[in-house]
N, C-alpha and C positions, 0 to 999 in steps of 0.2 A: 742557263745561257742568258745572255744580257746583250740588249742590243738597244741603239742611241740614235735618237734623231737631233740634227743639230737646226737651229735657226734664230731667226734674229726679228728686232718689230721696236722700232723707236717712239718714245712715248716722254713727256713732260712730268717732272715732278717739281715737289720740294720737301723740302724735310724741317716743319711744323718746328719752332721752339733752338732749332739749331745753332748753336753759337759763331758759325763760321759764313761762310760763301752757299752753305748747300741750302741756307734758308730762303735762297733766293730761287725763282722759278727756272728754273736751266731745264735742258734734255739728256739725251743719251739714248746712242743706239746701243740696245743690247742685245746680246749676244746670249742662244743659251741651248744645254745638251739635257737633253731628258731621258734618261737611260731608266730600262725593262727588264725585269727580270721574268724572263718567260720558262713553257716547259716545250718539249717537241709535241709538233701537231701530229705527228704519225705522217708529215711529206716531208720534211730535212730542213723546217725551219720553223724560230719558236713564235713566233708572229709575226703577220704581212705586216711591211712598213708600211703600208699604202693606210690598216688601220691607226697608226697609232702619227702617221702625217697629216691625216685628217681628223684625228681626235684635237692634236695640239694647235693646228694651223686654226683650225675654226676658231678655240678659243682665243686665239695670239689675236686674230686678225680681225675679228668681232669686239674683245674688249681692250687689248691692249695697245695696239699697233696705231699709231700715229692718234692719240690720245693724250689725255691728260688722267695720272695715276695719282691720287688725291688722298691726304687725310681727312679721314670723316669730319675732324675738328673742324677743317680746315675750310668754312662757310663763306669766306668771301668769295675764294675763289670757284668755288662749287657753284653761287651764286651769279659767278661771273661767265661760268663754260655753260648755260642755261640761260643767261641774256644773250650770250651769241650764239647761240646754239651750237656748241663747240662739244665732240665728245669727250666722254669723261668717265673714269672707273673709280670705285669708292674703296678703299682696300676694307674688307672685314675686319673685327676683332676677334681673335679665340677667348675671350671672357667678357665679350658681349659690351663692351666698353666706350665708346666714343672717339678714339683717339688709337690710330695705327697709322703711323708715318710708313709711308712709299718708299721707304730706304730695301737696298738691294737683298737683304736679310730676308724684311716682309715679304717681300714682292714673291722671291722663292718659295718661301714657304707657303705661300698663298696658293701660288701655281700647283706647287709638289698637292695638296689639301684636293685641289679643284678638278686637277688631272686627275688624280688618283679615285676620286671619285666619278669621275663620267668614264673611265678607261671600266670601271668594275660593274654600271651600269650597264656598258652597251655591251658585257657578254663577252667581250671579244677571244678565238676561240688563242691559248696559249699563253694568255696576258696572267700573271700574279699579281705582281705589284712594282710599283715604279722603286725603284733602287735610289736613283740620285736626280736633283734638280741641279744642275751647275749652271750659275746665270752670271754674266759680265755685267757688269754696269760701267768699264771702259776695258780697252783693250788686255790694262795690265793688273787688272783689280777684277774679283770675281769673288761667289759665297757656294758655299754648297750648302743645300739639304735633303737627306738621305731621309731611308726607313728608318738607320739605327736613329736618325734625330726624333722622327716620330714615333718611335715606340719610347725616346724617354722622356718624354713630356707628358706620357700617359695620358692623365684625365685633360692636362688641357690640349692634346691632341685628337681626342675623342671629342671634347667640346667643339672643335675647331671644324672636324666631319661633320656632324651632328649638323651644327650650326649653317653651315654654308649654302648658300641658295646656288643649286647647280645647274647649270643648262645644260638643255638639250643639245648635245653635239649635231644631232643632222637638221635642228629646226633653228639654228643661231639668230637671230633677227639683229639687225645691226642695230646697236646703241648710238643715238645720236642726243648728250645734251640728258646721258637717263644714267640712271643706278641701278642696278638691275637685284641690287639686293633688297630695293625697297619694293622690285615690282614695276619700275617708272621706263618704257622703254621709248 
């Protein structure tokens, strides 16, 4: 059974090195459905949405939502959401690299990685595993990343779990102007 929370959390980027318009700092509300593959709990449903609104929400609304979603490269501006104290998420690498652009691809696969990981920490009772991230980055332009994407990326999808500094779903502390990968909140 598979069942889908949908929501939304607008957030600032740019995309490092770009040869067009998107190198420029712009926004976007996005849009996006996170669907579960669950089993039956033994009462007629494969997980409470209440777990799996408050798994996403925390995270959406803590690091992503009304943010700025940054390449690690990308120092000035990083430099620059910490002179104003402005919040700010750092996207990870899967091979530990210096340089992941906030383009709608990353940002999914980031989520699918982060979710998938604090959904299997907190136990939750019915949850397997997340199925599909489908994330808009406008209305009419959208990416998916599934399970089949991360099972075939093998090792650098393992790297990428492995890797990931994950928060606590029920202890979220708001980032304000911090990276939470380095620890800096």
């Amino acid at each position: 059974m598979k069942i889908t929370r949908k929501g939304n959390f607008d957030s600032m980027h740019r995309v490092v090195d770009h040869p067009g318009k998107c190198r420029n700092i712009h926004g976007h509300t996005y849009l996006y459905e996170v669907s579960v593959e669950t089993e039956d709990t033994g009462i007629g449903y494969g997980m409470d949405f209440a777990d799996i609104k408050t798994a996403i929400s925390n995270y959406v609304d803590t690091y992503l939502d009304h943010g700025s979603i940054l390449n690690p490269a990308d120092k000035d501006i990083i430099k620059l959401c910490k002179d104003m104290d402005s919040k700010y998420y750092v996207m990870q690498s899967p091979d530990g690299r210096e340089y992941m652009n906030p383009t709608a691809e990353n940002i999914s696969r980031e989520m699918y990685f982060t979710l998938q990981k604090m959904l299997e920490r907190k136990n939750i009772a019915g949850f397997k595993w997340i199925s599909n991230i489908r994330l808009f980055e406008t209305p009419n332009c959208y990416v998916d990343y599934s399970k089949l994407d991360a099972d075939a990326q093998g090792p650098i999808a393992l790297n990428m779990m492995e890797g990931l500094h994950i928060p606590d779903i029920e202890y979220l502390a708001p980032v304000n102007c911090g990276n939470w990968r380095s620890g800096r909140n």
